[in-house]
Biopython code that builds the backbone (N, CA, C, O; Angstrom):
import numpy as np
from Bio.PDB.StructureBuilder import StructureBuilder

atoms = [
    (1, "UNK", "N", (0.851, -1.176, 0.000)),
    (1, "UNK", "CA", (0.000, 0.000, 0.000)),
    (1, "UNK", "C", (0.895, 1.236, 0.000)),
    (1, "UNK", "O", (1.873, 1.434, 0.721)),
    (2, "UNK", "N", (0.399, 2.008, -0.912)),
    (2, "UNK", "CA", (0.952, 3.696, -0.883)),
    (2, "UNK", "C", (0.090, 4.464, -1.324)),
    (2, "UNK", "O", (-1.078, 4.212, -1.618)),
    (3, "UNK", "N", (0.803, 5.682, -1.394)),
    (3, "UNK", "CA", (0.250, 6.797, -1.294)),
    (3, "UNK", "C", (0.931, 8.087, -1.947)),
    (3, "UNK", "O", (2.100, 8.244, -1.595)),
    (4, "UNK", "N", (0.353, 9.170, -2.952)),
    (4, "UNK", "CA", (0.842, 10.082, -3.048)),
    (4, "UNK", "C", (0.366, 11.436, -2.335)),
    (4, "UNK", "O", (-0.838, 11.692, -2.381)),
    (5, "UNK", "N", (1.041, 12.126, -1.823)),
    (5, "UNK", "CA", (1.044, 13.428, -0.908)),
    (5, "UNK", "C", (1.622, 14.540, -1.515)),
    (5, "UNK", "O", (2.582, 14.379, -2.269)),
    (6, "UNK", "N", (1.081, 15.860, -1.243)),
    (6, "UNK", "CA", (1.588, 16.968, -1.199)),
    (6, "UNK", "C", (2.147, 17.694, -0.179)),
    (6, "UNK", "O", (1.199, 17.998, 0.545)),
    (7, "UNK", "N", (3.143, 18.133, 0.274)),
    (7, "UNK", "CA", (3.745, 19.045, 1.244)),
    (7, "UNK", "C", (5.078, 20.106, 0.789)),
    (7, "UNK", "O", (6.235, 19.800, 0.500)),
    (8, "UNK", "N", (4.653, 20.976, 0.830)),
    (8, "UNK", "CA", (5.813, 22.231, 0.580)),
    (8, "UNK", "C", (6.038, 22.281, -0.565)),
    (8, "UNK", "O", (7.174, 22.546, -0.957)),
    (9, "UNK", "N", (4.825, 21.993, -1.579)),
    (9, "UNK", "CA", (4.701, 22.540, -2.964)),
    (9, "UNK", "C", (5.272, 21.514, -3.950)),
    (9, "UNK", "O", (5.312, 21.781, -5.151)),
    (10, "UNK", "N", (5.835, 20.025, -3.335)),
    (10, "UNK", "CA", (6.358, 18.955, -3.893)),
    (10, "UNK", "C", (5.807, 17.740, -3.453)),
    (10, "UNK", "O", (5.725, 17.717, -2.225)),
    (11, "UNK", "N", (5.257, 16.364, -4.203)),
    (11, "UNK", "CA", (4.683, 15.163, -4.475)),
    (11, "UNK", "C", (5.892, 14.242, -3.684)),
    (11, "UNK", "O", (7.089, 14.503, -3.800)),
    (12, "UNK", "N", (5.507, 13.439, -3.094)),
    (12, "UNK", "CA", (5.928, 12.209, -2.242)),
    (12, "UNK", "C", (4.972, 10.737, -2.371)),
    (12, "UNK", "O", (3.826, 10.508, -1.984)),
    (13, "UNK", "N", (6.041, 9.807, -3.134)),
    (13, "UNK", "CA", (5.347, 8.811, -2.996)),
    (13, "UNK", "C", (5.429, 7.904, -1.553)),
    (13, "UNK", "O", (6.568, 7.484, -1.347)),
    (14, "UNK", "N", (4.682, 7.624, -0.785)),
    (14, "UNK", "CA", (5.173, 7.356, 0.804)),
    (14, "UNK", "C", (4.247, 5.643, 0.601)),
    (14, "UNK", "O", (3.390, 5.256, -0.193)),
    (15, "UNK", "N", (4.968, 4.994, 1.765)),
    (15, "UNK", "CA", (4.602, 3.836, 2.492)),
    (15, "UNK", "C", (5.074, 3.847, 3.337)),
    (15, "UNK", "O", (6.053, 4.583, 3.465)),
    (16, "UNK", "N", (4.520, 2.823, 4.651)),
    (16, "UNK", "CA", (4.657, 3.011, 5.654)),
    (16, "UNK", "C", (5.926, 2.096, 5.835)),
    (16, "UNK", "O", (6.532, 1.116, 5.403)),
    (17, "UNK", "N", (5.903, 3.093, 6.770)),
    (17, "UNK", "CA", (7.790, 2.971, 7.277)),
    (17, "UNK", "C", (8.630, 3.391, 6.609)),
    (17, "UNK", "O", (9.748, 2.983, 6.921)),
    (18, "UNK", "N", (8.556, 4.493, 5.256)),
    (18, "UNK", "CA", (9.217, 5.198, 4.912)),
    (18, "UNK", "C", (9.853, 6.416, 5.894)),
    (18, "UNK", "O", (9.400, 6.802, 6.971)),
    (19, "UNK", "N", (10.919, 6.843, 5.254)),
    (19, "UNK", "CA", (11.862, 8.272, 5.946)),
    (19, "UNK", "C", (11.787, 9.010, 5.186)),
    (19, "UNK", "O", (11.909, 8.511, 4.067)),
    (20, "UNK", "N", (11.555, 10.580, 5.186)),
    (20, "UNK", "CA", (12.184, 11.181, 3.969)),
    (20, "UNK", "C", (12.146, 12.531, 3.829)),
    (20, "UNK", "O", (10.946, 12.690, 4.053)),
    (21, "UNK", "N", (12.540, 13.546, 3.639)),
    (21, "UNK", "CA", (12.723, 14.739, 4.262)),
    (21, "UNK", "C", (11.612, 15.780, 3.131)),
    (21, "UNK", "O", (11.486, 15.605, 1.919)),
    (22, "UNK", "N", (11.087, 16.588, 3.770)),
    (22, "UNK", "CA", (10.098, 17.356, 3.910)),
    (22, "UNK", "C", (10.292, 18.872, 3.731)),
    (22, "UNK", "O", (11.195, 18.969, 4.562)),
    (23, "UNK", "N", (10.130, 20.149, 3.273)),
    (23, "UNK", "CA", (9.804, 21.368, 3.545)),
    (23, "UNK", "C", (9.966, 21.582, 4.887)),
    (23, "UNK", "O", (9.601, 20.497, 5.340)),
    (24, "UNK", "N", (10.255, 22.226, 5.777)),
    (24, "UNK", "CA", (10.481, 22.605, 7.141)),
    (24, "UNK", "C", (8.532, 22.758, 7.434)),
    (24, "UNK", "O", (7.622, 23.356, 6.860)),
    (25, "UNK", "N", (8.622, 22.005, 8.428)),
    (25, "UNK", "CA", (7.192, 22.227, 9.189)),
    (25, "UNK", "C", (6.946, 22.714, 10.820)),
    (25, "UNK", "O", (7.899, 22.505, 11.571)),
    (26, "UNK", "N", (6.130, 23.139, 11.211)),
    (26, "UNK", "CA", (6.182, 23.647, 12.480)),
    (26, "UNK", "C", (5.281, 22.719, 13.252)),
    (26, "UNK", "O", (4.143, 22.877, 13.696)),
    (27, "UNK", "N", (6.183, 21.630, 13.285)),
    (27, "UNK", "CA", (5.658, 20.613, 14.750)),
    (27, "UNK", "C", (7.121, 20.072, 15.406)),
    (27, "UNK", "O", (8.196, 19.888, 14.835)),
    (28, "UNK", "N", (6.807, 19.917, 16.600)),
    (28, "UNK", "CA", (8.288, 19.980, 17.588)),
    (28, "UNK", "C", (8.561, 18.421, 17.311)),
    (28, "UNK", "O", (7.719, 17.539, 17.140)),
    (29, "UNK", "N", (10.329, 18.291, 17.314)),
    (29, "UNK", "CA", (10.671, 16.620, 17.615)),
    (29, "UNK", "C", (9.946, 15.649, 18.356)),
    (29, "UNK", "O", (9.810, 15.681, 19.579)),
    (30, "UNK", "N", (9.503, 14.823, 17.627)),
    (30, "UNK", "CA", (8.972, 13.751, 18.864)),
    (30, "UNK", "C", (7.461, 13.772, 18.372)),
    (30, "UNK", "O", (6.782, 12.769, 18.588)),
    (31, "UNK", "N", (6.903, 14.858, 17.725)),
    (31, "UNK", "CA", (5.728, 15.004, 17.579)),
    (31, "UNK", "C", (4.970, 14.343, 16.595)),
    (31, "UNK", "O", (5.483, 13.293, 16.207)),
    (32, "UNK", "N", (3.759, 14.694, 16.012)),
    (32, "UNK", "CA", (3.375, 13.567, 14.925)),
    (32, "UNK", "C", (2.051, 14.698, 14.347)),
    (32, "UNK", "O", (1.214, 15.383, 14.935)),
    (33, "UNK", "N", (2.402, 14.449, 12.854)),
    (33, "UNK", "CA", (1.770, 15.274, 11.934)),
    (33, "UNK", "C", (0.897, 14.504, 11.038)),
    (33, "UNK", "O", (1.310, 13.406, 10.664)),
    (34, "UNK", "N", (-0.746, 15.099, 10.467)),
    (34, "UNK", "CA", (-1.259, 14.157, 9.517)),
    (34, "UNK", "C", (-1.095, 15.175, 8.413)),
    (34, "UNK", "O", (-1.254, 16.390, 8.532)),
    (35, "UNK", "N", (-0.662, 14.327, 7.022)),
    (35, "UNK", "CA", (-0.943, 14.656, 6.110)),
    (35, "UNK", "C", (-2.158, 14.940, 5.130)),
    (35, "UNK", "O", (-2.441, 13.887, 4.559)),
    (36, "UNK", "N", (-2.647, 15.563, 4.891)),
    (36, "UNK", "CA", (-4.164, 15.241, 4.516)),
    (36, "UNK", "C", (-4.481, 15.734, 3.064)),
    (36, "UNK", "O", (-5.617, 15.458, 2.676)),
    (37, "UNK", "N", (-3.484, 16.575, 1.993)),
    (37, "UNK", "CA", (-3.639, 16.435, 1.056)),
    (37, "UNK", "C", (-3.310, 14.972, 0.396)),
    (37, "UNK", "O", (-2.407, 14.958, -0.441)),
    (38, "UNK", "N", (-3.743, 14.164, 0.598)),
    (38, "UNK", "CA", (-3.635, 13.175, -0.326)),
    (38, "UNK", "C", (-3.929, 13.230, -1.815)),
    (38, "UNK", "O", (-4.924, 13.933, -1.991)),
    (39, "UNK", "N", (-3.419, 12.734, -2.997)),
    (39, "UNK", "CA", (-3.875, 12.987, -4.228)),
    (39, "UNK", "C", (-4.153, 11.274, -4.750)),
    (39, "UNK", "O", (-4.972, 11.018, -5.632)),
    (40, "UNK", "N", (-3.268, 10.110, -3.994)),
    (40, "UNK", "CA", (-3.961, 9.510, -4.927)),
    (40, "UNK", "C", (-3.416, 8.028, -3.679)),
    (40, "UNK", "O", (-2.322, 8.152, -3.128)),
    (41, "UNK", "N", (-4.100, 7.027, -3.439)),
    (41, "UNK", "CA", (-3.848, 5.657, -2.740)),
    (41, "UNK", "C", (-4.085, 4.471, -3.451)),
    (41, "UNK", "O", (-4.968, 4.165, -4.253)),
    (42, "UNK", "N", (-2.905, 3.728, -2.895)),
    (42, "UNK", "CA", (-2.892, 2.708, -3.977)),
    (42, "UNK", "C", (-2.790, 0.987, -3.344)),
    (42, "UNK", "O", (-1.715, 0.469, -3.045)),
    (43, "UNK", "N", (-3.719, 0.502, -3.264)),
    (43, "UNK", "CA", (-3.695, -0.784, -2.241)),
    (43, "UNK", "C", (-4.083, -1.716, -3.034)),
    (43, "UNK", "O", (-5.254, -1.863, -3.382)),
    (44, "UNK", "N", (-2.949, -2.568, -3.459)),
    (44, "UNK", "CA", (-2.896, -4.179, -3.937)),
    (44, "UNK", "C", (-3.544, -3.844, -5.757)),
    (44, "UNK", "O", (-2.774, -3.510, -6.657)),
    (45, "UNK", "N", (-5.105, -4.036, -5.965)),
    (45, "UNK", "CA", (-5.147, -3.568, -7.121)),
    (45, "UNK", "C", (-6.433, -2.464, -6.934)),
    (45, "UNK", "O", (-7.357, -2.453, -7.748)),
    (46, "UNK", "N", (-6.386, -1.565, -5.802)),
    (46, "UNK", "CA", (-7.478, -0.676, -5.252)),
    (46, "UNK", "C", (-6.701, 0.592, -5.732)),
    (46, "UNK", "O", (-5.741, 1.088, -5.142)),
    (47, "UNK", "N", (-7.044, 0.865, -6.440)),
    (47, "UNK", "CA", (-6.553, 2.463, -6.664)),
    (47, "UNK", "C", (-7.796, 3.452, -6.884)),
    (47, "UNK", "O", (-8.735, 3.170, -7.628)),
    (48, "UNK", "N", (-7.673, 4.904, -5.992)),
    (48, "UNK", "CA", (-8.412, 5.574, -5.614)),
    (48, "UNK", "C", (-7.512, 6.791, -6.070)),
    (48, "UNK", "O", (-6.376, 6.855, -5.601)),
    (49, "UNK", "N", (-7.908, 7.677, -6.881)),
    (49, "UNK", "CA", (-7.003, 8.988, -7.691)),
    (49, "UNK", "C", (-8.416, 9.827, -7.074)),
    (49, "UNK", "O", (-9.610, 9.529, -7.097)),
    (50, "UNK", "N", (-7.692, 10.967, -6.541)),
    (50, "UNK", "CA", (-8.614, 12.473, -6.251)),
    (50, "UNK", "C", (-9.078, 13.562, -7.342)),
    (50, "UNK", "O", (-8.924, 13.423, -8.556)),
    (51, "UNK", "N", (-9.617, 14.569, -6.767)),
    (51, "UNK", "CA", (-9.464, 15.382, -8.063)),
    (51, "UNK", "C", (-9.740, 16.352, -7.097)),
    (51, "UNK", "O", (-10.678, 16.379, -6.300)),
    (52, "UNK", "N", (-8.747, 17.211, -7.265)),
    (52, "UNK", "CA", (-7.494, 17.033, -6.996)),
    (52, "UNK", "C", (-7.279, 16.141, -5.651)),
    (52, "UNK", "O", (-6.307, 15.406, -5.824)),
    (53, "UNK", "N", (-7.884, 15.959, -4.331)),
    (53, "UNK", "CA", (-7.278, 15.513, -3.415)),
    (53, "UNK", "C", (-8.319, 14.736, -2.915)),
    (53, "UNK", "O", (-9.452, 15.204, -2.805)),
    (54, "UNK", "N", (-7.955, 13.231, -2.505)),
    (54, "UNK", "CA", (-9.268, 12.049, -1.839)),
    (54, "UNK", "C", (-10.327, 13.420, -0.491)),
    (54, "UNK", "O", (-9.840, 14.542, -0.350)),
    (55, "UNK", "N", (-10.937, 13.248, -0.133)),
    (55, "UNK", "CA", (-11.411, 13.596, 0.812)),
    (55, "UNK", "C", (-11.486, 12.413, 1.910)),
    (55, "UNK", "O", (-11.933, 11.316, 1.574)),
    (56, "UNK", "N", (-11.093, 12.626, 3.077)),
    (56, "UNK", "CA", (-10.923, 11.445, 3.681)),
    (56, "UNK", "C", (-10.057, 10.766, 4.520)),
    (56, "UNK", "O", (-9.988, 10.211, 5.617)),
    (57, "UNK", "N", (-9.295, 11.110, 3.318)),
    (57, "UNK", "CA", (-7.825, 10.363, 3.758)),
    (57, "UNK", "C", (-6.453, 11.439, 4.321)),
    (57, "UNK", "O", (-6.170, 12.626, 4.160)),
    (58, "UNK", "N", (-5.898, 10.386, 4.977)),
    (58, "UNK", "CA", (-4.617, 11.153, 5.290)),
    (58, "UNK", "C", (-3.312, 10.640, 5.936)),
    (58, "UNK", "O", (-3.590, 9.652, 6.615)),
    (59, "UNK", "N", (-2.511, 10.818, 5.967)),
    (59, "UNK", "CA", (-1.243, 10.162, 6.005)),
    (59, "UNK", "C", (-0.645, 10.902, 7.390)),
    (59, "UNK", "O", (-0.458, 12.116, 7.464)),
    (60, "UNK", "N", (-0.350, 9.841, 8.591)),
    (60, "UNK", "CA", (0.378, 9.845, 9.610)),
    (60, "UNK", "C", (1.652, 9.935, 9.605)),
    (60, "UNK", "O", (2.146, 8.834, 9.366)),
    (61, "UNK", "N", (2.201, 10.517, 9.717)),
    (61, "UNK", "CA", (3.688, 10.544, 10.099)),
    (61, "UNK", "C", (4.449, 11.042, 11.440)),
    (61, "UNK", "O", (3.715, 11.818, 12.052)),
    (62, "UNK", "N", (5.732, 10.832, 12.106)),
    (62, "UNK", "CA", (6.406, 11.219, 13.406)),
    (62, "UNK", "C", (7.301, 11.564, 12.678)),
    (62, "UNK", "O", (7.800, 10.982, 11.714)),
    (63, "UNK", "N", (7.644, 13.055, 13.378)),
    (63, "UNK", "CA", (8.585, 14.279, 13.159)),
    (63, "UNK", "C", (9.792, 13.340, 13.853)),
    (63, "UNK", "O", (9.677, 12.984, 15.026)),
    (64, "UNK", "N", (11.015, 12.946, 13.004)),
    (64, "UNK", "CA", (12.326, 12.773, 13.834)),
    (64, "UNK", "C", (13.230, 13.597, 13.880)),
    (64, "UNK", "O", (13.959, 13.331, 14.836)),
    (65, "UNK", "N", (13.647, 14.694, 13.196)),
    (65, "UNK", "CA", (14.358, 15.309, 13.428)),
    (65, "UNK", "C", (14.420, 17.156, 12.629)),
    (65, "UNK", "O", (13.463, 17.283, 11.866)),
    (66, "UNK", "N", (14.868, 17.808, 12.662)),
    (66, "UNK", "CA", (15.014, 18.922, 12.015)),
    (66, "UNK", "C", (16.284, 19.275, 11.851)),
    (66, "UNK", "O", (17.240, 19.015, 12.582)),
    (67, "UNK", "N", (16.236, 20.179, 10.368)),
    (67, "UNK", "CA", (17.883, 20.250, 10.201)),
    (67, "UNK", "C", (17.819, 21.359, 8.679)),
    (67, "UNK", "O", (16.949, 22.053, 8.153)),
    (68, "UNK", "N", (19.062, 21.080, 8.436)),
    (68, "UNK", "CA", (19.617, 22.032, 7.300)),
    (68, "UNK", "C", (20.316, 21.352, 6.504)),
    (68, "UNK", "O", (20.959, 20.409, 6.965)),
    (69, "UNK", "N", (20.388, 21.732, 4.726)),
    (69, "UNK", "CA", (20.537, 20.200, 3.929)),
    (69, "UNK", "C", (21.922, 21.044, 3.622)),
    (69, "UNK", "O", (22.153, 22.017, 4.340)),
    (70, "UNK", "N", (22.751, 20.734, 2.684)),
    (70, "UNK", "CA", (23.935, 20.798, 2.164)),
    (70, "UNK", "C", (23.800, 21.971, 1.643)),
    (70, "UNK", "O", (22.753, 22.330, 1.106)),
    (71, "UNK", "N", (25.154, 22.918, 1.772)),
    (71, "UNK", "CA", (24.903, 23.990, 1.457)),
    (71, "UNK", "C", (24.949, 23.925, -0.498)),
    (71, "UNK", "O", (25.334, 22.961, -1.160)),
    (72, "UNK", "N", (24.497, 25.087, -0.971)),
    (72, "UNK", "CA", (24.139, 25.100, -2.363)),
    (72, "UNK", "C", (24.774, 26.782, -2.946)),
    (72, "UNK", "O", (24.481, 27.971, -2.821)),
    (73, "UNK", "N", (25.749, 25.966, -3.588)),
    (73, "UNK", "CA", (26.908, 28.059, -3.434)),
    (73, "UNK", "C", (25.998, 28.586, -5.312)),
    (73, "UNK", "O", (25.920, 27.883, -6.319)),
    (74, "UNK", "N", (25.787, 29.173, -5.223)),
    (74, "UNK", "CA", (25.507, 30.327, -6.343)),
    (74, "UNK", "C", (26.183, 31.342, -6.873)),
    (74, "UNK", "O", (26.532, 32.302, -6.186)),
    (75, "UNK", "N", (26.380, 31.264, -7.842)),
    (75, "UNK", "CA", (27.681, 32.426, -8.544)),
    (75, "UNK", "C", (27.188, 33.036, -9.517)),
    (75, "UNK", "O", (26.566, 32.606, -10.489)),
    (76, "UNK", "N", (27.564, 34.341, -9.150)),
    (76, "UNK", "CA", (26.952, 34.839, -11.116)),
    (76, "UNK", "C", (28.156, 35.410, -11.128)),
    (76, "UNK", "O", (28.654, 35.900, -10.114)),
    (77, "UNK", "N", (28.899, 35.391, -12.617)),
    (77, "UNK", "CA", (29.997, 35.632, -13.065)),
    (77, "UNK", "C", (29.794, 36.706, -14.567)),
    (77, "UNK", "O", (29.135, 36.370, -15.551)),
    (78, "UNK", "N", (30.407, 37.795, -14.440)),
    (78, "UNK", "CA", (30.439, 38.521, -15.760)),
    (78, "UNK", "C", (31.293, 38.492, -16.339)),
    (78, "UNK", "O", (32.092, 39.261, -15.805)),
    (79, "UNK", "N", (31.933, 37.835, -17.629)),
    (79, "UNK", "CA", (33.315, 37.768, -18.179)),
    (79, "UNK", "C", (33.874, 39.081, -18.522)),
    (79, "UNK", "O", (33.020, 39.615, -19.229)),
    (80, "UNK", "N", (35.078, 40.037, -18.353)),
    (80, "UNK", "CA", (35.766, 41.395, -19.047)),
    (80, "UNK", "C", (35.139, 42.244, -17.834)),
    (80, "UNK", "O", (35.615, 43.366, -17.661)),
    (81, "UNK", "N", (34.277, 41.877, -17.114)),
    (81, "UNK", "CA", (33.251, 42.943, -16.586)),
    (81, "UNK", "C", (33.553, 43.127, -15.097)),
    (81, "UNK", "O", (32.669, 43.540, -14.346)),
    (82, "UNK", "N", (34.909, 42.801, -14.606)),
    (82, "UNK", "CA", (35.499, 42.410, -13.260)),
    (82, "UNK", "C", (33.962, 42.335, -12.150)),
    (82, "UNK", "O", (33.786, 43.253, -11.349)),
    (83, "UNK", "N", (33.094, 41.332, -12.223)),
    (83, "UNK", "CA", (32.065, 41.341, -11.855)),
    (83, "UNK", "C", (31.929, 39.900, -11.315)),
    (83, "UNK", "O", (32.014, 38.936, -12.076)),
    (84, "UNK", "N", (31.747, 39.788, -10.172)),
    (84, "UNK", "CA", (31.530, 38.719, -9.701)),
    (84, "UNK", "C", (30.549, 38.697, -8.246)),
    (84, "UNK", "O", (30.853, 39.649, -7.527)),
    (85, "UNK", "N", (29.583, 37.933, -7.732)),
    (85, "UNK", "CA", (29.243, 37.444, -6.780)),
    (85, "UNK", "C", (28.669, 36.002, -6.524)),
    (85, "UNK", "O", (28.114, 35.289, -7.360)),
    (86, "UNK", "N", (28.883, 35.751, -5.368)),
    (86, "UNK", "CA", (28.788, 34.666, -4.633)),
    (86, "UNK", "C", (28.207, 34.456, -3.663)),
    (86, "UNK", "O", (28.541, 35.043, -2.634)),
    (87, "UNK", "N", (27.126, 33.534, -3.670)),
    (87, "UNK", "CA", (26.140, 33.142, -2.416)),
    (87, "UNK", "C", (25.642, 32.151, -1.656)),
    (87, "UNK", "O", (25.032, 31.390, -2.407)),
    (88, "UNK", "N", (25.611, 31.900, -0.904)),
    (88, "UNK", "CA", (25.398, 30.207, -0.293)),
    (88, "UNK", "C", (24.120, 30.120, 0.365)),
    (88, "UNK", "O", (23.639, 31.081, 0.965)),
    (89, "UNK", "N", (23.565, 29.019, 0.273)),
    (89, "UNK", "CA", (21.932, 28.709, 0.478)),
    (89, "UNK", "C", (22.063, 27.457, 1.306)),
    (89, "UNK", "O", (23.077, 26.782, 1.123)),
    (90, "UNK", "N", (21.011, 26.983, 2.356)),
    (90, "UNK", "CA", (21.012, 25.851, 2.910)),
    (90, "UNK", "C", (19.292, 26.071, 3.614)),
    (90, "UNK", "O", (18.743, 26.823, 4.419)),
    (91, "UNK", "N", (18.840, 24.657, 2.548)),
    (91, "UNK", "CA", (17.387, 24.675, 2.777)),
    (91, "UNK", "C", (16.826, 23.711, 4.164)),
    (91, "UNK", "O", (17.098, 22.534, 4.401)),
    (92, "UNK", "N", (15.941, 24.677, 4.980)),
    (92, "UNK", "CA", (15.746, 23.647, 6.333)),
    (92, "UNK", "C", (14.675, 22.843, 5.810)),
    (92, "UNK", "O", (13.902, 23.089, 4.884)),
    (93, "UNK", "N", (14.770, 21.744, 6.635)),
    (93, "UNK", "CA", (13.935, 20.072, 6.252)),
    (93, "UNK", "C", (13.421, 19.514, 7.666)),
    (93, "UNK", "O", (14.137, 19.584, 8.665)),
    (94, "UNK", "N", (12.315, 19.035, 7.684)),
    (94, "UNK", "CA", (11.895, 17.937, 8.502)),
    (94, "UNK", "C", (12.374, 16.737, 8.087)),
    (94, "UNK", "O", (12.628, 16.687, 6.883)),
    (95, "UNK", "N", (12.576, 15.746, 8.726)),
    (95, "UNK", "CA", (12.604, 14.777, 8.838)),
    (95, "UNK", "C", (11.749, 13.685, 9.013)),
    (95, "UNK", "O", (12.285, 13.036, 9.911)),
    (96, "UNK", "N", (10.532, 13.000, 8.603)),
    (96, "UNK", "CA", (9.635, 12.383, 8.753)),
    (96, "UNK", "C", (9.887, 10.650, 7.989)),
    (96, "UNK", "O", (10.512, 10.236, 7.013)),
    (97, "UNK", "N", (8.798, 9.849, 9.332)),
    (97, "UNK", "CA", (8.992, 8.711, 9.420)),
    (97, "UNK", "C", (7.491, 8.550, 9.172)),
    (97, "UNK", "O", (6.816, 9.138, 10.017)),
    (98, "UNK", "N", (6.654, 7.777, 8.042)),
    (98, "UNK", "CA", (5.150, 7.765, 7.701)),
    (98, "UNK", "C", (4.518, 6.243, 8.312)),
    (98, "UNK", "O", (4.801, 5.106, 7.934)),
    (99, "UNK", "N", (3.318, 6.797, 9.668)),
    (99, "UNK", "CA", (3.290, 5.480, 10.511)),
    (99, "UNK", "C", (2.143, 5.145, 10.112)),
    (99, "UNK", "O", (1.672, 4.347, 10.922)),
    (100, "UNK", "N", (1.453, 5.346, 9.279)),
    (100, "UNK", "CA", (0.286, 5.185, 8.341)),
    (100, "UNK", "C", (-0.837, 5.482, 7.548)),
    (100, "UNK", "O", (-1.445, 6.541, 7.705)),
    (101, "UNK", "N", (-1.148, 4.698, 6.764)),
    (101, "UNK", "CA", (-1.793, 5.421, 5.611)),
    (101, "UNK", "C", (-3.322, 5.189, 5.519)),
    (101, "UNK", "O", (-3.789, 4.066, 5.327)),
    (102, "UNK", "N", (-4.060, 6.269, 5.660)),
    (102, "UNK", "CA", (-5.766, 5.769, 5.838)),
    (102, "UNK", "C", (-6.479, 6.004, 4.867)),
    (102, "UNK", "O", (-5.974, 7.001, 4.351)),
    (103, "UNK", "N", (-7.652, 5.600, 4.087)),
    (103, "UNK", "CA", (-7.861, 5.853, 2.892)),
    (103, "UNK", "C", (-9.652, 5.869, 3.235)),
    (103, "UNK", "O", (-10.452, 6.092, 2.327)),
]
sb = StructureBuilder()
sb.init_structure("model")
sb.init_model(0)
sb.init_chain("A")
sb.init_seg("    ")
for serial, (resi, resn, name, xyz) in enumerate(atoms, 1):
    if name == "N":
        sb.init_residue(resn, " ", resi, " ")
    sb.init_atom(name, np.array(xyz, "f"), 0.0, 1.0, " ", f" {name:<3s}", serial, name[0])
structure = sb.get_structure()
């Protein structure tokens, strides 16, 4: 059984007991979040597609950790034009563990 989800403007295909990092969300470590845009569940040969999103359903998950991903350097360079800058980015993430899927 799975499931596709929306969170932080990007699609996740999840099953349970998946890990997998997330958009930064505002629930504390330890805590536990439902997902509830669901768009589409998929069990054995039961498939249920939304339009846009099931009503109904929603996806459990426990917050494990919070953090900051690898930094991401940005350069814009002007050739002849002694022009240069440089910038560094590091996107924060949840950490989520999906403890089940209800349809």
């Amino acid at each position: 059984m799975y499931a596709v989800i929306v969170t932080g403007g990007k699609q996740y295909r999840v099953s349970q007991g998946d890990k997998l990092r997330v958009e930064k969300l505002d629930v504390e470590e330890g805590g536990s979040v439902e997902l509830d845009r669901v768009l589409m569940v998929v069990d054995g040969d039961d498939v249920k597609i939304g339009a846009p999103t099931l009503s109904g359903s929603k996806v459990t998950a426990q917050v494990k950790a919070h953090g900051r991903g690898d930094k991401v350097e940005i350069i814009k360079f002007r050739r002849r034009k002694h022009h240069m800058k440089r910038q560094g980015h590091r996107q924060a993430y949840t950490e989520l563990e999906i403890t089940g899927i209800s349809a």
